[in-house]
mmCIF file as gemmi writes it, N, C-alpha and C atoms, coordinates in Angstrom:
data_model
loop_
_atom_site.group_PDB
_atom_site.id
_atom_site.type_symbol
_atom_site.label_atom_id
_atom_site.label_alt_id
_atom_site.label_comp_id
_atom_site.label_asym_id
_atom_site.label_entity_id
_atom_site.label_seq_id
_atom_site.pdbx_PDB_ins_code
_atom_site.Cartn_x
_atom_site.Cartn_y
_atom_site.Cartn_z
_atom_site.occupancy
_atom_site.B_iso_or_equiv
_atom_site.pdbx_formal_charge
_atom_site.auth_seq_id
_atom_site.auth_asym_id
_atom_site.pdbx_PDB_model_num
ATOM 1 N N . UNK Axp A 1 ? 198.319 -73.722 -91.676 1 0 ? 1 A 1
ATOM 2 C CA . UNK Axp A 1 ? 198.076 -73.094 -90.4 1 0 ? 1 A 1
ATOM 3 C C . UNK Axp A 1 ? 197.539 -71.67 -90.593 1 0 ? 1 A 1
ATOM 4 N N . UNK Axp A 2 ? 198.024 -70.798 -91.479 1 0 ? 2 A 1
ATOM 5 C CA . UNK Axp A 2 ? 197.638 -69.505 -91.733 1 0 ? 2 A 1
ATOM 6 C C . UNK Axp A 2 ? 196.472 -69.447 -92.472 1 0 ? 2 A 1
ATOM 7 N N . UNK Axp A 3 ? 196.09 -70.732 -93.108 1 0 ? 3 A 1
ATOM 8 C CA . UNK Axp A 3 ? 195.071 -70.409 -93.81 1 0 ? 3 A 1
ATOM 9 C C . UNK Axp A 3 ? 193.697 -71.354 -92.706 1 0 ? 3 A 1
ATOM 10 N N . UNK Axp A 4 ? 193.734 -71.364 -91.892 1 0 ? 4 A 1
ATOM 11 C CA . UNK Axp A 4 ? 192.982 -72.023 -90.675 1 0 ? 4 A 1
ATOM 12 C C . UNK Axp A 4 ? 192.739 -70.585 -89.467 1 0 ? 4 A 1
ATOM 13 N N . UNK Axp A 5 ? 193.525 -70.171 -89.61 1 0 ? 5 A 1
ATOM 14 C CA . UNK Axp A 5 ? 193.732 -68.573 -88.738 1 0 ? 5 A 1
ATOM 15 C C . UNK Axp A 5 ? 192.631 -67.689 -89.582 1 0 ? 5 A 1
ATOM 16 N N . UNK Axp A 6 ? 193.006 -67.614 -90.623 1 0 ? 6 A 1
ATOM 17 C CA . UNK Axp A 6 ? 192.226 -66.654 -91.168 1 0 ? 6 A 1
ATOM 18 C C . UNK Axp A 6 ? 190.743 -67.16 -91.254 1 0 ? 6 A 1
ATOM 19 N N . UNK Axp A 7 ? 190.796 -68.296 -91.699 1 0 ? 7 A 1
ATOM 20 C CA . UNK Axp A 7 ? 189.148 -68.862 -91.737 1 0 ? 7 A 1
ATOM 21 C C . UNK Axp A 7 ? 188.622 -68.7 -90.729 1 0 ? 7 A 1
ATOM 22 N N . UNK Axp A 8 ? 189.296 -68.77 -89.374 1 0 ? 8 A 1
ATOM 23 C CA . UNK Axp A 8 ? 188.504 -68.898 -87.668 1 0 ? 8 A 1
ATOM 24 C C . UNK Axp A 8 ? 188.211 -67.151 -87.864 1 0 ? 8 A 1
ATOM 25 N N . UNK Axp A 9 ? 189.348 -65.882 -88.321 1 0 ? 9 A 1
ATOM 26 C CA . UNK Axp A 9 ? 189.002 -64.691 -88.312 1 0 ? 9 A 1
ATOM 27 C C . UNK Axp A 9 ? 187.791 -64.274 -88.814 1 0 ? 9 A 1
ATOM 28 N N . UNK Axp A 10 ? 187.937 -65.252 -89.932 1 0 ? 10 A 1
ATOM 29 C CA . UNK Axp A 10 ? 186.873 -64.574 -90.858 1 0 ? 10 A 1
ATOM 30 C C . UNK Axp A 10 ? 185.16 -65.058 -90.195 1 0 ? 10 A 1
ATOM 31 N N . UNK Axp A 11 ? 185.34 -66.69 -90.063 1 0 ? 11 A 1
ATOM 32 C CA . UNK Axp A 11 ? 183.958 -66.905 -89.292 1 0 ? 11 A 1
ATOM 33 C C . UNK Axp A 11 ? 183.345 -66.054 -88.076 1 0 ? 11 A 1
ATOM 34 N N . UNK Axp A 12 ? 184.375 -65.629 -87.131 1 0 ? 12 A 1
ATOM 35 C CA . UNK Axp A 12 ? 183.938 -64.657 -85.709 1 0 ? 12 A 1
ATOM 36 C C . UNK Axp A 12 ? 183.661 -62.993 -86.904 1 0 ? 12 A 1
ATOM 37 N N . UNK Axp A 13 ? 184.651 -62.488 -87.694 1 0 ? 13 A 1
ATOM 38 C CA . UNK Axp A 13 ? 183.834 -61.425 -88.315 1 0 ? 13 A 1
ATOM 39 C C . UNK Axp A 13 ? 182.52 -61.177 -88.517 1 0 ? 13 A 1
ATOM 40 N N . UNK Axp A 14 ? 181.998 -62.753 -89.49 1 0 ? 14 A 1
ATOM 41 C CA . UNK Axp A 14 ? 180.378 -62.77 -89.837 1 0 ? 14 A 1
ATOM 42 C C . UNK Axp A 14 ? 179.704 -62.897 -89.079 1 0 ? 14 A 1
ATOM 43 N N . UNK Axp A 15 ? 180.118 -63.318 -87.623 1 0 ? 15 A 1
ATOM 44 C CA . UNK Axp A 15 ? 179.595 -64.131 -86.309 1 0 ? 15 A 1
ATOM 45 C C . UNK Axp A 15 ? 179.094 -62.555 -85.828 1 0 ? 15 A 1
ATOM 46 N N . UNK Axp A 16 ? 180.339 -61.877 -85.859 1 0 ? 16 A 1
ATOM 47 C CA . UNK Axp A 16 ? 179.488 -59.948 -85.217 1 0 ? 16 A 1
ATOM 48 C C . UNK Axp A 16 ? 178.929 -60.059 -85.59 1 0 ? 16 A 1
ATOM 49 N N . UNK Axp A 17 ? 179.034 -59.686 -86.808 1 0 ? 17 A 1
ATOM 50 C CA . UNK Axp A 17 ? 177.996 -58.516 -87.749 1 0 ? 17 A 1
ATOM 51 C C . UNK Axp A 17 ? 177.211 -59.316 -88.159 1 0 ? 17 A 1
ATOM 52 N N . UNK Axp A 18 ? 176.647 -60.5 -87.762 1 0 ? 18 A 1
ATOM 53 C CA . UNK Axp A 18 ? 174.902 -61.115 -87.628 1 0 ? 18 A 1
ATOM 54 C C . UNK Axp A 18 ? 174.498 -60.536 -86.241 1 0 ? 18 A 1
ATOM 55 N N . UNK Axp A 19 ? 175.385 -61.221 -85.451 1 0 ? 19 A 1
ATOM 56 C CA . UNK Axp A 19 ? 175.274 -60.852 -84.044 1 0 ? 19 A 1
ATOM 57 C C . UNK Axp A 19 ? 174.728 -58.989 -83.867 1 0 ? 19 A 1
ATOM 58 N N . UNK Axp A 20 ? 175.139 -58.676 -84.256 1 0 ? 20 A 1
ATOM 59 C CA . UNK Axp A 20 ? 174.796 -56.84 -84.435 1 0 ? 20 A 1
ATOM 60 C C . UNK Axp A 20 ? 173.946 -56.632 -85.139 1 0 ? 20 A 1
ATOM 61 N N . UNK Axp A 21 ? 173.208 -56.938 -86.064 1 0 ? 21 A 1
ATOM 62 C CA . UNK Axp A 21 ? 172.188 -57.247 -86.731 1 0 ? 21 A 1
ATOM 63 C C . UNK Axp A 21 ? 170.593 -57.814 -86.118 1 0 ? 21 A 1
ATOM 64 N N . UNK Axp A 22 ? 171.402 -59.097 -85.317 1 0 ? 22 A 1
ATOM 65 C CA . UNK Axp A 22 ? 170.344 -59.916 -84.176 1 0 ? 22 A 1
ATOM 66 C C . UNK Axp A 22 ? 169.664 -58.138 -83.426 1 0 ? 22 A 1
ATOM 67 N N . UNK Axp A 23 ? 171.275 -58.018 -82.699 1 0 ? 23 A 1
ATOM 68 C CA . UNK Axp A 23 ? 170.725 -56.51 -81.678 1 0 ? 23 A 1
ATOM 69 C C . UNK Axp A 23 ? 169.812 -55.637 -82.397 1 0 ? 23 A 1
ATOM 70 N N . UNK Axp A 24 ? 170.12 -55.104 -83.321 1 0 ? 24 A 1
ATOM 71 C CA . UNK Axp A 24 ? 169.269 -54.043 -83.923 1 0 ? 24 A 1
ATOM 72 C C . UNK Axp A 24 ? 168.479 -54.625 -84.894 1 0 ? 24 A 1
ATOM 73 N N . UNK Axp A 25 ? 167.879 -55.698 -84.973 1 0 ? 25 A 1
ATOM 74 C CA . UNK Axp A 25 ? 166.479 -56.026 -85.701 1 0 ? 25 A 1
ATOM 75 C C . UNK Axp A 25 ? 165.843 -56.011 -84.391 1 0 ? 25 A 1
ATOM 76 N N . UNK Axp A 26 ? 163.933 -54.926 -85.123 1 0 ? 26 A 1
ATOM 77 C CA . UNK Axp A 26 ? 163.265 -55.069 -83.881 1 0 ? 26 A 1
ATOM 78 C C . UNK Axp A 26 ? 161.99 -55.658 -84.625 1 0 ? 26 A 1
ATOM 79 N N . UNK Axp A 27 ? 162.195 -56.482 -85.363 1 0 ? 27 A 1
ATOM 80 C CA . UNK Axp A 27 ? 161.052 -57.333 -86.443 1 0 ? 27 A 1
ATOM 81 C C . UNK Axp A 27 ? 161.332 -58.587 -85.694 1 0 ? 27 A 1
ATOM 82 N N . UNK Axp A 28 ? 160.401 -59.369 -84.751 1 0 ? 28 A 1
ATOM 83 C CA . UNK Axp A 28 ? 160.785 -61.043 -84.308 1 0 ? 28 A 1
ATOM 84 C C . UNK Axp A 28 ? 161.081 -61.723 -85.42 1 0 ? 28 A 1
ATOM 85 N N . UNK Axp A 29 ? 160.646 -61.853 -86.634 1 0 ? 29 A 1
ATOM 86 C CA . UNK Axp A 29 ? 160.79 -62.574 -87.989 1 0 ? 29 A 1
ATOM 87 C C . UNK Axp A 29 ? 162.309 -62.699 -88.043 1 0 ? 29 A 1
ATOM 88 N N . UNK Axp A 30 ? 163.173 -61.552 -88.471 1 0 ? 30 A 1
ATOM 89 C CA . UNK Axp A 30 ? 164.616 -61.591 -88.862 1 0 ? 30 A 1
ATOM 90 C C . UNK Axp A 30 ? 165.454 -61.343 -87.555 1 0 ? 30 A 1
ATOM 91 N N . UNK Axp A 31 ? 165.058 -61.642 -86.74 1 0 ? 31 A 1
ATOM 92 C CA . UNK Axp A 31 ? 165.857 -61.491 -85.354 1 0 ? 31 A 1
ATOM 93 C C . UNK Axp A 31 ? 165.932 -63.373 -85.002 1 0 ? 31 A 1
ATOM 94 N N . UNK Axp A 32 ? 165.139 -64.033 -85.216 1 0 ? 32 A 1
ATOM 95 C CA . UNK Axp A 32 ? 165.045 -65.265 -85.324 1 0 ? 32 A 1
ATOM 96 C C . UNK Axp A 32 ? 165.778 -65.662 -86.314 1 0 ? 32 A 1
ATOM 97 N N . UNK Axp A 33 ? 165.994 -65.312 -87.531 1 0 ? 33 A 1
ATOM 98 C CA . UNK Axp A 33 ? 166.457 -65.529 -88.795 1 0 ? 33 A 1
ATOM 99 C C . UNK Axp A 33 ? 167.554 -65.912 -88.836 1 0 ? 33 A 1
ATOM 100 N N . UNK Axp A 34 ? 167.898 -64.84 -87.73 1 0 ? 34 A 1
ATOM 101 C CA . UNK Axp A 34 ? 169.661 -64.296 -87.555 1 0 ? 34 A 1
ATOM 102 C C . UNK Axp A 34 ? 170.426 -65.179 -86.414 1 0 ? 34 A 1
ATOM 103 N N . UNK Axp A 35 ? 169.597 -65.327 -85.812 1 0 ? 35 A 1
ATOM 104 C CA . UNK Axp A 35 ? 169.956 -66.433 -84.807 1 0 ? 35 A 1
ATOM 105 C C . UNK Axp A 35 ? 170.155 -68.134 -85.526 1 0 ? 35 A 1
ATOM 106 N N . UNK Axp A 36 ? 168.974 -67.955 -86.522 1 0 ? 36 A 1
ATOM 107 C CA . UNK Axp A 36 ? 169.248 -69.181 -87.487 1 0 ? 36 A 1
ATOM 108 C C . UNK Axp A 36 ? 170.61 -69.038 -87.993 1 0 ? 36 A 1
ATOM 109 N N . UNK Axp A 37 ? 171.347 -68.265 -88.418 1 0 ? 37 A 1
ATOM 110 C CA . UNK Axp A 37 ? 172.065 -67.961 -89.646 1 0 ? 37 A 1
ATOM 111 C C . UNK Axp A 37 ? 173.374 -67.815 -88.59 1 0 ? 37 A 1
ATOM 112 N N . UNK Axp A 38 ? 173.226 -67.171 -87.787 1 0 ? 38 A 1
ATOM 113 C CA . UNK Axp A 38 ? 174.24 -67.184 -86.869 1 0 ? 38 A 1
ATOM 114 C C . UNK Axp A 38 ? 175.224 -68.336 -86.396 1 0 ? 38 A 1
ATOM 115 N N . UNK Axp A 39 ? 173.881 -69.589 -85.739 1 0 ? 39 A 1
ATOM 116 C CA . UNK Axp A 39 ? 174.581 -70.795 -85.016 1 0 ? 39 A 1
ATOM 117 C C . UNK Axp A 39 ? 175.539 -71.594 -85.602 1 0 ? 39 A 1
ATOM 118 N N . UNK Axp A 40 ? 175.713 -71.779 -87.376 1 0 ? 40 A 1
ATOM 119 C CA . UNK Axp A 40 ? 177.02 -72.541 -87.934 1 0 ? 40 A 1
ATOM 120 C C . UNK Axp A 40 ? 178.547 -71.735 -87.823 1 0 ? 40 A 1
ATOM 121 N N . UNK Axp A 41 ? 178.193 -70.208 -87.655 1 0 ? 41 A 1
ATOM 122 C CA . UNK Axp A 41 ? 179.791 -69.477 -87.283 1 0 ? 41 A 1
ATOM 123 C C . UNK Axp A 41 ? 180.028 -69.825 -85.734 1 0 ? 41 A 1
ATOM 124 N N . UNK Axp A 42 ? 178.965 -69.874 -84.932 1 0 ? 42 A 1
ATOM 125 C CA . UNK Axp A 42 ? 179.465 -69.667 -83.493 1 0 ? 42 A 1
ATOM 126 C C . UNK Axp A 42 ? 179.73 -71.422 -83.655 1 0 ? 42 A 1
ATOM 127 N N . UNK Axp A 43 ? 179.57 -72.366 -84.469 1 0 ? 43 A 1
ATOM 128 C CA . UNK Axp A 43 ? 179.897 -73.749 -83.906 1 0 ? 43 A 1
ATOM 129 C C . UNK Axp A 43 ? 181.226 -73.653 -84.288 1 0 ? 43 A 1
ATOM 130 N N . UNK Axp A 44 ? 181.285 -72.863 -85.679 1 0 ? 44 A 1
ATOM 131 C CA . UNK Axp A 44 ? 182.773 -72.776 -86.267 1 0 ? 44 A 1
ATOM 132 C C . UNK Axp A 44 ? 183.808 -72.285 -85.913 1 0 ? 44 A 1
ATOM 133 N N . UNK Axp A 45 ? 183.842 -71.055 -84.729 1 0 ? 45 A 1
ATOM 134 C CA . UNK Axp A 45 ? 184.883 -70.346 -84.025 1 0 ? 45 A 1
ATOM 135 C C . UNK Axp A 45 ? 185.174 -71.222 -82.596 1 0 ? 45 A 1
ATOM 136 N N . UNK Axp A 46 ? 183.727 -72.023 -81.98 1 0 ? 46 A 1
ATOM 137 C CA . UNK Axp A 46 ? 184.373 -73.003 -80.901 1 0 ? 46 A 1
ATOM 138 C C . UNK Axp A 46 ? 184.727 -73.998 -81.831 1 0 ? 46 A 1
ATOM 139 N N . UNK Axp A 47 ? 185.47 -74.78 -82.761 1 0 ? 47 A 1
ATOM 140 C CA . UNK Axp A 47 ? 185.556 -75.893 -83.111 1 0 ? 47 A 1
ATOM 141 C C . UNK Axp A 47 ? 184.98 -76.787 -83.445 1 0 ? 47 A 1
ATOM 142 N N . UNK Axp A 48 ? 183.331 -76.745 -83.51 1 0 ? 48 A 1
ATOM 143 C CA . UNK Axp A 48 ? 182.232 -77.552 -82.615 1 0 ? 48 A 1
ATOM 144 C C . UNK Axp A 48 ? 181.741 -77.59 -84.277 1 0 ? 48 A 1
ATOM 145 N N . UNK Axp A 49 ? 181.097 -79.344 -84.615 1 0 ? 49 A 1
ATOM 146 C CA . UNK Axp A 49 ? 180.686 -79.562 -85.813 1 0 ? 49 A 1
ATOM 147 C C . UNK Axp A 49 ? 179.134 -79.379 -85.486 1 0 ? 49 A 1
């Protein structure tokens, strides 16, 4: 259980700080990138495969 807690912590952590990254890239290239790179944490903090 604690080690399921921490994994959900840790996925929404990387989930910001792409997410904050997305915000402040003003290159369309890596702002897209990030949105790529982003969508497997945000499936991983809703539960969602």
């Amino acid at each position: 259980m604690t080690i399921m807690i921490l994994y959900y912590i840790m996925a929404a952590f990387f989930g910001v700080v792409l997410l904050w990254n997305f915000v402040k890239s003003k290159d369309v290239q890596k702002a897209i990138l990030y949105l790529v790179i982003l969508m497997p944490f945000v499936l991983r903090v809703f539960r969602l495969k």
